[in-house]
C-alpha positions, 0 to 999 in steps of 0.5 A: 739468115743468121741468129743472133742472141745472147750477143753471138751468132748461134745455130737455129734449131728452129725450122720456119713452116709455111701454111700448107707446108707438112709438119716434120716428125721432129724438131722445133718448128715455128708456123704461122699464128693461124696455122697453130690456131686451126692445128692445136691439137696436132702440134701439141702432139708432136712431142717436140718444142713448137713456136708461132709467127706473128704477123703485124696487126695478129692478136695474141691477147686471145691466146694469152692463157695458152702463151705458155705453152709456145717456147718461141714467138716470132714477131715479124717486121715487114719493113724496118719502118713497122713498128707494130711488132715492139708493142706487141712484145712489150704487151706478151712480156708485161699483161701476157707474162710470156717468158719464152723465147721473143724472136724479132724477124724480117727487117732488122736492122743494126740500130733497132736491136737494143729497143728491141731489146728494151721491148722483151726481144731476145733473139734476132733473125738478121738478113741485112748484110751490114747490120750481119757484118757490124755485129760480127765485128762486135759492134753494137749501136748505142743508145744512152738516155731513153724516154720509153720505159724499158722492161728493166725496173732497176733502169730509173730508181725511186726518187729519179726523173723516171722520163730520164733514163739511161741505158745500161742494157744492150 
């Protein structure tokens, strides 16, 4: 898998943890939503950056005053056809004010990233070879009129058909 943010593939400095897997002396670590809810107190404690994986379906409402203590959320799709984890960024960035690290990992595809994106993602784990082979060639899939609302409040300026919006963030 390869880390694309900010338009490149990067190094990930992050280590994804299992259920039972041992927590390392250092280094950012991402566990599972549960994991961290039963380990609080230890993980705080390490001294070093830690992240949660959402799974589809997990609530993070509950967790929201202690949002930002967490330098990166993970949200996980399952299958590209999974949407659920677009509302859950889109409620983490707007009713939670989360303003750390949004990761999209499993099935990303090519043609999801700039809603992604729109949604409060910024950063995407990639395993799908196409989608993996397009961005190393520079190529972005483009969307160029929207009907969601976007995250950006410039995108549909007062006294404009806010339905109607054009697309100036990728």
């Amino acid at each position: 898998m390869a880390l694309f943010k900010d338009g490149a593939f990067i190094e990930d400095a992050w280590r994804m943890l299992g259920a039972e897997e041992p927590l390392p002396a250092d280094g950012a670590v991402v566990v599972p939503l549960a994991r961290w809810r039963a380990e609080r107190g230890a993980l705080a404690g390490r001294g070093a950056p830690t992240g949660v994986l959402v799974l589809p379906g997990e609530a993070v409402e509950d967790i929201a005053p202690e949002l930002a203590g967490l330098a990166l959320i993970a949200l996980a799709f399952p299958k590209y056809t999974d949407g659920r984890a677009y509302s859950t960024a889109h409620r983490l960035r707007t009713r939670c004010s989360y303003r750390g690290e949004l990761r999209a990992v499993g099935d990303v595809l090519l043609d999801q990233l700039q809603l992604m994106r729109r949604c409060g993602f910024d950063s995407f784990e990639i395993s799908n070879p196409a989608t993996m082979a397009a961005l190393q060639r520079g190529h972005l899939a483009g969307v160029s009129r929207f009907y969601q609302p976007s995250l950006d409040a410039s995108e549909a300026p007062a006294g404009t058909r806010p339905w109607l919006r054009t697309g100036s963030r990728t």
